[in-house]
Backbone as CSV, one residue per row, in Angstrom:
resi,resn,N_x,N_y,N_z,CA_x,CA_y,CA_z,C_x,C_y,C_z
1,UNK,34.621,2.524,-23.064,33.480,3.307,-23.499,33.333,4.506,-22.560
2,UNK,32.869,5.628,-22.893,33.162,7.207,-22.808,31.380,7.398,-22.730
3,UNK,30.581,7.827,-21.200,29.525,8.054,-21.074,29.523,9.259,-21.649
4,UNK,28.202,9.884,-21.852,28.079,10.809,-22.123,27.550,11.496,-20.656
5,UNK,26.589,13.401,-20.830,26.415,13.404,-19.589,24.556,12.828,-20.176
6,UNK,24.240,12.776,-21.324,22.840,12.147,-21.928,22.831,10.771,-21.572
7,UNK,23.794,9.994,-21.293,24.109,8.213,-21.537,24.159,8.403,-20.053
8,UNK,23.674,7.235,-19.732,24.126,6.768,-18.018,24.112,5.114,-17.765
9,UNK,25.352,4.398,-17.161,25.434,3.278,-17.054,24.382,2.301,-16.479
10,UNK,23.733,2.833,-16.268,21.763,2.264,-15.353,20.978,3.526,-16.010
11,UNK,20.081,2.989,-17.139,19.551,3.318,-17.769,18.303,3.888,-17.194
12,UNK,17.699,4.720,-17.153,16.233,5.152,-16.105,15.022,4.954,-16.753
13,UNK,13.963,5.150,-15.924,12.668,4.698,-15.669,11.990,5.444,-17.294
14,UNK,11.628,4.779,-18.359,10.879,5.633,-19.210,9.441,5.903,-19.246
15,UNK,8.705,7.178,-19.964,7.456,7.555,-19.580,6.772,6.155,-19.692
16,UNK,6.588,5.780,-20.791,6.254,4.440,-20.652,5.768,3.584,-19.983
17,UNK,6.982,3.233,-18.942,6.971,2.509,-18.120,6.645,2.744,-16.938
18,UNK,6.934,4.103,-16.629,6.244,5.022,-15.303,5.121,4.846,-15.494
19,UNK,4.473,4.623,-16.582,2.949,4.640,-16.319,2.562,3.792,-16.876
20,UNK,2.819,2.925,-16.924,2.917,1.163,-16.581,2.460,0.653,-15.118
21,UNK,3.492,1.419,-14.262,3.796,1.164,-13.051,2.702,1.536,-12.135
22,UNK,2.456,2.894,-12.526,1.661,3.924,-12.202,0.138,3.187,-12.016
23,UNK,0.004,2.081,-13.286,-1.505,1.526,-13.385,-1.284,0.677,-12.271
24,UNK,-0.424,-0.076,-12.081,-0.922,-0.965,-10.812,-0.741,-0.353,-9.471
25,UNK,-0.541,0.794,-8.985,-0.826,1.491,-7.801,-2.578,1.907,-8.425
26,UNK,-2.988,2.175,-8.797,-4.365,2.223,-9.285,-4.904,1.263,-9.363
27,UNK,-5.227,0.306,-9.550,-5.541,-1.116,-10.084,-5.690,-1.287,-8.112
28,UNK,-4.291,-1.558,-7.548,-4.314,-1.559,-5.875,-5.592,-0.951,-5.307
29,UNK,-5.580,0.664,-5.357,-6.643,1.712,-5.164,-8.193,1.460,-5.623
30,UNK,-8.261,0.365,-7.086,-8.919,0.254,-7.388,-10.006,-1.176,-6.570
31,UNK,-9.169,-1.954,-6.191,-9.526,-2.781,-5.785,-9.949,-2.569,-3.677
32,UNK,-9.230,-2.143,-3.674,-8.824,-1.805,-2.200,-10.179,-0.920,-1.679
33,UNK,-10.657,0.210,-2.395,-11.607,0.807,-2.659,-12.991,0.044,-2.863
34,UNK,-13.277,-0.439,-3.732,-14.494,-1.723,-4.136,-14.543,-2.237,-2.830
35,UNK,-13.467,-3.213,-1.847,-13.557,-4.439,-1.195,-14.509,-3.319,0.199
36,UNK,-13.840,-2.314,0.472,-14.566,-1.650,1.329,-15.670,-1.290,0.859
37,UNK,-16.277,-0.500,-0.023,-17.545,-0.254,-0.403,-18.385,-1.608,-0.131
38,UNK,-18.128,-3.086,-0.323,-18.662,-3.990,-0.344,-19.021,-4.071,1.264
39,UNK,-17.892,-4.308,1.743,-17.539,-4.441,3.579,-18.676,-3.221,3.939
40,UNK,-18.934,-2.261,3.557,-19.681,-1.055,4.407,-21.361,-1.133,3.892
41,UNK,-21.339,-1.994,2.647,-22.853,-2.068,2.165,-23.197,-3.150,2.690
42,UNK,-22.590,-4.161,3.196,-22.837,-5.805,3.444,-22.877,-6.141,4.952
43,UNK,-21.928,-5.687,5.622,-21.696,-5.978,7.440,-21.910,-4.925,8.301
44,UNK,-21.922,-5.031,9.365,-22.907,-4.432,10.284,-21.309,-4.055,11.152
45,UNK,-21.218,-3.076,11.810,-19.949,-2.357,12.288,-19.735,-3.086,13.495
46,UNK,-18.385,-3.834,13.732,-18.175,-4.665,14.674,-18.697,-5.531,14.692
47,UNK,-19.810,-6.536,13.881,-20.688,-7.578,14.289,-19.682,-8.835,13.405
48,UNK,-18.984,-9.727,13.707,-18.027,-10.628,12.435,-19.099,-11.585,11.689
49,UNK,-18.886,-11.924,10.509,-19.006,-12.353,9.428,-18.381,-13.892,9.572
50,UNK,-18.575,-14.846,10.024,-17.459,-16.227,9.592,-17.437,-16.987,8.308
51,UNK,-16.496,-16.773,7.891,-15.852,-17.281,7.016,-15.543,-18.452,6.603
52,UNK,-14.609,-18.429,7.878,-13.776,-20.294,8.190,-13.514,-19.861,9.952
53,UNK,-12.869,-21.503,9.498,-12.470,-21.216,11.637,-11.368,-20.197,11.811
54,UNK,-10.813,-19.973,11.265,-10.333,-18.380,11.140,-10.038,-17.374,10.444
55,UNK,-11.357,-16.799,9.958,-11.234,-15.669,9.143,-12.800,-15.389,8.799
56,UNK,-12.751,-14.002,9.946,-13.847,-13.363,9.714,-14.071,-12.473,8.776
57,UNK,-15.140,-11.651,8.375,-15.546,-10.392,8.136,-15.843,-9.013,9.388
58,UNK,-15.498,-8.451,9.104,-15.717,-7.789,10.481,-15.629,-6.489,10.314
59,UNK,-16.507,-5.200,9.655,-16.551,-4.043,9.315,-16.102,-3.106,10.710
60,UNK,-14.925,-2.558,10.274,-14.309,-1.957,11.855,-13.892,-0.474,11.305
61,UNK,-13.945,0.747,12.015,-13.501,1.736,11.797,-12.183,2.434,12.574
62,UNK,-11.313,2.778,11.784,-9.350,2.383,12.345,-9.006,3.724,12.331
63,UNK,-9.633,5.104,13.242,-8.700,6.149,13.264,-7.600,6.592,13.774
64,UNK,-6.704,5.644,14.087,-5.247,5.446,14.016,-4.547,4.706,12.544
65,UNK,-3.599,4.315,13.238,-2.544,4.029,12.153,-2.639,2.190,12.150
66,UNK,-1.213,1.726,11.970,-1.844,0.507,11.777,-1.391,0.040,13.479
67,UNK,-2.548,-1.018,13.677,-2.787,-2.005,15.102,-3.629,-0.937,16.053
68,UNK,-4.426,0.075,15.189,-5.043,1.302,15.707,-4.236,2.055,16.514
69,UNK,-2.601,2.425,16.171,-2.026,3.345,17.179,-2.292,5.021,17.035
70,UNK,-2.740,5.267,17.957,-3.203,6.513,18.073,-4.643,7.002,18.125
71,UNK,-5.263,5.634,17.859,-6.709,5.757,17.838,-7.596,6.602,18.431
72,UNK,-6.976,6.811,19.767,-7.837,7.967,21.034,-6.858,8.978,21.139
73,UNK,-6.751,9.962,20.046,-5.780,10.664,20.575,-6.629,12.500,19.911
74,UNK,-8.086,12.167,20.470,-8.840,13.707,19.641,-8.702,13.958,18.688
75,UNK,-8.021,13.190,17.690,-8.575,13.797,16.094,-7.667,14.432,15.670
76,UNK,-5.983,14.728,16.088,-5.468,15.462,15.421,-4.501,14.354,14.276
77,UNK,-4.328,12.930,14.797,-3.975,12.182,13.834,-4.571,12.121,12.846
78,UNK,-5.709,12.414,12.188,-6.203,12.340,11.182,-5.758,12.996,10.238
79,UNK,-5.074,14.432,10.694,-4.646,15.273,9.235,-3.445,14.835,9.702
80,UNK,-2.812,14.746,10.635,-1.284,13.689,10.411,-1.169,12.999,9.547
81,UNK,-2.076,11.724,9.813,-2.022,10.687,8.412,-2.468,10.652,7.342
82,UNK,-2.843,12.039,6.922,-3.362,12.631,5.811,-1.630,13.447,5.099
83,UNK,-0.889,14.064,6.026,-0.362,14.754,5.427,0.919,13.910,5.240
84,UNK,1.105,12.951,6.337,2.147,11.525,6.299,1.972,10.877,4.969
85,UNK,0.811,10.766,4.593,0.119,9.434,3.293,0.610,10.282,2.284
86,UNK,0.472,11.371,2.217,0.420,12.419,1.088,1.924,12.578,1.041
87,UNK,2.807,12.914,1.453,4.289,13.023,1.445,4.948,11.670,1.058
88,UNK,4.673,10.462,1.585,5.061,9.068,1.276,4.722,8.721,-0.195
89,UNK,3.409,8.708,-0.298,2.917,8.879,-1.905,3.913,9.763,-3.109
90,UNK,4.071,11.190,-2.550,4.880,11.991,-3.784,6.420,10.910,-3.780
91,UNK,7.155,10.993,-2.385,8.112,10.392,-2.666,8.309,9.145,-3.337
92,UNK,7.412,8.469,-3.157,7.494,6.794,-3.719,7.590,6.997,-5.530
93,UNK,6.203,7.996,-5.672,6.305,8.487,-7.013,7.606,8.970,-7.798
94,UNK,8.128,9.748,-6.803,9.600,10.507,-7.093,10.830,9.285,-7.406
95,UNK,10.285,8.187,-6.367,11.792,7.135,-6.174,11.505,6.193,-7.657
96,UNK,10.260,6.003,-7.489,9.871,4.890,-9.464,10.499,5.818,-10.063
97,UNK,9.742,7.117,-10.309,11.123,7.425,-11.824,12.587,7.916,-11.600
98,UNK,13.151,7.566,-10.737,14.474,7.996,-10.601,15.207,6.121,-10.862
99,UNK,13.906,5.165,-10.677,14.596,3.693,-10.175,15.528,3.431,-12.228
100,UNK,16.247,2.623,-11.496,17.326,2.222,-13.012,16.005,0.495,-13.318
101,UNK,16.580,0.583,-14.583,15.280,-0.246,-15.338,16.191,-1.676,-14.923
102,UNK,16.682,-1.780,-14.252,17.716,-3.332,-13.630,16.747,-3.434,-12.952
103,UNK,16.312,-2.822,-12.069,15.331,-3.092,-10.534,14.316,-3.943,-11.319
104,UNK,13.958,-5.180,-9.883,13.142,-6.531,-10.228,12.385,-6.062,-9.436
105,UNK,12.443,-6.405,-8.103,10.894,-6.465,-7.417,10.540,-5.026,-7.049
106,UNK,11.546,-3.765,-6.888,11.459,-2.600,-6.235,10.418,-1.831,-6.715
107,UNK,9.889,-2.077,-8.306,8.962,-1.261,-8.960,7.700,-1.857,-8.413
108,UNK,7.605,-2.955,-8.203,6.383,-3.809,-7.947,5.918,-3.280,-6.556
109,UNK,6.969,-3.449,-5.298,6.853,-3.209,-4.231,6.387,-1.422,-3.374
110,UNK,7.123,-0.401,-4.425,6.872,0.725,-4.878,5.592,1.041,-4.855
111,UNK,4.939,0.274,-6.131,3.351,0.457,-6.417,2.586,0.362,-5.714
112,UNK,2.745,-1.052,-4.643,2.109,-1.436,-3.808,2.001,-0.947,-2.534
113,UNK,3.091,-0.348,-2.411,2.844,0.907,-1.260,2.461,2.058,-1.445
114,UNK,2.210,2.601,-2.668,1.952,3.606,-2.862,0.129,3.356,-3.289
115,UNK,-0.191,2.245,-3.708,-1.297,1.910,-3.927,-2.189,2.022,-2.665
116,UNK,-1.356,1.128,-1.678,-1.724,0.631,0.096,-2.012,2.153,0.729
117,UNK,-1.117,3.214,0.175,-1.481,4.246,1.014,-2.464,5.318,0.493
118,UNK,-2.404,5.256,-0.821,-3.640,6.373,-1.447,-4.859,5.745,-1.320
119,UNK,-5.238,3.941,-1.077,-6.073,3.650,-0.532,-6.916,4.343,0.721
120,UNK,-5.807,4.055,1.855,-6.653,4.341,2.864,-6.430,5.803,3.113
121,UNK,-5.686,6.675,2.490,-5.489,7.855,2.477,-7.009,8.331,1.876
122,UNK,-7.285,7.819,1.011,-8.451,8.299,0.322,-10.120,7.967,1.675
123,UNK,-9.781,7.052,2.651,-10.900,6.663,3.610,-10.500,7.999,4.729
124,UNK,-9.201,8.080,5.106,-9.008,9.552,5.815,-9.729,10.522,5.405
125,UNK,-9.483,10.768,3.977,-10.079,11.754,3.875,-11.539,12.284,3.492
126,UNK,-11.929,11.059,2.920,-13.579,11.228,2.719,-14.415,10.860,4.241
127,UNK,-13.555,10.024,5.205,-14.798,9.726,6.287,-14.117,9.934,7.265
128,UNK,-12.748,10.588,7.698,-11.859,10.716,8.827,-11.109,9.440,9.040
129,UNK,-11.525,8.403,9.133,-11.164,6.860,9.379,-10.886,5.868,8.250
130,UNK,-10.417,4.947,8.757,-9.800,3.638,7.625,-11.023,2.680,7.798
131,UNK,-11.214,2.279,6.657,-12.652,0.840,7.072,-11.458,-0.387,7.255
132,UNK,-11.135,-1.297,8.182,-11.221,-2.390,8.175,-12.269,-3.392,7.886
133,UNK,-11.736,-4.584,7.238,-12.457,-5.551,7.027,-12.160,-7.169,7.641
134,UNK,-11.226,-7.358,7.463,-10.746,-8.595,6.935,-9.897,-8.949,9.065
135,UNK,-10.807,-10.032,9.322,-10.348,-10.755,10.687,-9.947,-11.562,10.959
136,UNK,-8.405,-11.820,10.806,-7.835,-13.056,11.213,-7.818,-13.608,12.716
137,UNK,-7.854,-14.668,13.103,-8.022,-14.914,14.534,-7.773,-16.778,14.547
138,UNK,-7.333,-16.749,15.765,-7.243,-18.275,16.148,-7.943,-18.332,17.748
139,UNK,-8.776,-19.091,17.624,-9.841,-18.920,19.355,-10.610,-17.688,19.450
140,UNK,-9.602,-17.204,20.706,-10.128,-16.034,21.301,-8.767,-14.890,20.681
141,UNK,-7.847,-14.942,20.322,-7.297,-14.202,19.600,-7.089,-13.619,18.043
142,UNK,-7.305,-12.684,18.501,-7.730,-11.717,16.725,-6.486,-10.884,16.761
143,UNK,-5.956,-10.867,15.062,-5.172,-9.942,14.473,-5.947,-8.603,14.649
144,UNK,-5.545,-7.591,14.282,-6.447,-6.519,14.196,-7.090,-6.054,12.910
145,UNK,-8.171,-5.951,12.445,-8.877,-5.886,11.437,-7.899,-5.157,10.646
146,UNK,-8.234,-5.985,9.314,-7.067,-4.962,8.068,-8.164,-5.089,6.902
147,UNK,-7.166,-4.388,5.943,-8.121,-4.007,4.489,-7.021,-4.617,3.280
148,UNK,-7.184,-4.324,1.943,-6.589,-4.695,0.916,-5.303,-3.831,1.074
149,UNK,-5.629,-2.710,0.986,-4.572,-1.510,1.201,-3.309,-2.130,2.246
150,UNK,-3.663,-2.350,3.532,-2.958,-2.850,4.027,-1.917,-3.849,3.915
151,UNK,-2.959,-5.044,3.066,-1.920,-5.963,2.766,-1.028,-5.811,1.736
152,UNK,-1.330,-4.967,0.785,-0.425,-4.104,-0.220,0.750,-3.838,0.534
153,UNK,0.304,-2.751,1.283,1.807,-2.663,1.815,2.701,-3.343,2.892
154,UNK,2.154,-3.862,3.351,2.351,-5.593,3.497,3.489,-5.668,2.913
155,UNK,2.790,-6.687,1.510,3.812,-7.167,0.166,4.591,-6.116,-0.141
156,UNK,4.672,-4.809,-0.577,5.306,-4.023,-0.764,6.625,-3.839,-0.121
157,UNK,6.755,-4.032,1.430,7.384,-3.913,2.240,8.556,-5.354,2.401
158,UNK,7.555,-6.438,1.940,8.619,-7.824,2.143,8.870,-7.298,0.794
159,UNK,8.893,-7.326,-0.473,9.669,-6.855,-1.746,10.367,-6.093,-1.742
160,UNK,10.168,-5.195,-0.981,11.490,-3.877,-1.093,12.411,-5.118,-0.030
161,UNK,12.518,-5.614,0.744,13.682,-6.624,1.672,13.896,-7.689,0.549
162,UNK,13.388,-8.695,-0.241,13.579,-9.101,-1.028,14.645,-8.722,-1.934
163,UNK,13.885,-7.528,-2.425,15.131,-6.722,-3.339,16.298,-6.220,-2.935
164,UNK,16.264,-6.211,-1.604,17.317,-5.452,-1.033,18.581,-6.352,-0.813
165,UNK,17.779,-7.626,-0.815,19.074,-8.906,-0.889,19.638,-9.828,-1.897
166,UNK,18.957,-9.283,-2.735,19.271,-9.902,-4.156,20.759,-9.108,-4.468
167,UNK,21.574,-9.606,-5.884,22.652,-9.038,-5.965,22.486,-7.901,-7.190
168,UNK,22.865,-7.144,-7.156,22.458,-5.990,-8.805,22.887,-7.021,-9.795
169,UNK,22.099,-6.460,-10.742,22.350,-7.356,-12.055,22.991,-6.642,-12.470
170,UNK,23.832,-7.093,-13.725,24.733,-6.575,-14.369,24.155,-5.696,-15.897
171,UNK,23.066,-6.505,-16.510,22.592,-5.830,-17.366,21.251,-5.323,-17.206
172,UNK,21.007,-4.132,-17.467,19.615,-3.460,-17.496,18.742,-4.336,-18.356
173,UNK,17.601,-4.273,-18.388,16.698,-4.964,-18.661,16.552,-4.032,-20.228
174,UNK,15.670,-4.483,-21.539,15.467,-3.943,-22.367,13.733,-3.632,-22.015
């Protein structure tokens, strides 16, 4: 069989389905968004919330990156990770519709980072800072406050390794 240069042996991403995809980076944003509005109407800044024996509430403000790196560094990280979030976002967008319709977890994982970052991209830019919420801890040791967004890309991040070890399939998906 004789491709054409219209035909391609990994069939690509259709409008369709791009915006398919597209809804659950929104849906992410959507949720990720709410859990903080809740966290900032409900808890008191730094004061924890208990939960269980480990897992607080704990309304925290994160102007660094993640584990707060860069946190004290005068304010110029802020349009850093404004213009970082914003470049990661187009590309991720760019890499879904270029992905071949074989890909299993890569579209999923995609979304979810791209969801994870227009999240807190969107707290950069309306309040300078990221709201943390969510406090894992055992004793006297605490994770560092995270949000939904976060754990998005989280998952996002073990799925793209996931996918990365799986073997290509042979047939594109219909």
């Amino acid at each position: 069989m004789v491709l054409t240069q219209t035909e391609s042996a990994h069939p690509r991403m259709t409008l369709p389905r791009f915006g398919a995809w597209l809804l659950l980076a929104l849906l992410v944003v959507a949720l990720d968004l709410w859990t903080k509005h809740l966290a900032v109407a409900n808890l008191e800044l730094y004061r924890p919330v208990p939960i269980t024996d480990w897992l607080n509430m704990t309304l925290a403000h994160n102007t660094g990156a993640a584990f707060s790196l860069l946190a004290d560094s005068g304010g110029w990280q802020r349009w850093f990770f404004i213009v970082f979030a914003s470049g990661i976002s187009i590309f991720l967008i760019v890499w879904l519709w270029q992905l071949p319709l074989s890909a299993r977890a890569l579209p999923v994982a995609l979304m979810l980072l791209l969801g994870g970052a227009v999240g807190n991209l969107v707290d950069r830019i309306q309040l300078g800072y990221v709201v943390d919420f969510i406090d894992v801890h055992y004793n006297d040791w605490h994770w560092p406050a995270f949000n939904i967004a976060d754990s998005a890309i989280v998952i996002g991040v073990t799925l793209m390794l996931v996918e990365s070890m799986l073997p290509p399939r042979t047939q594109p998906r219909k």
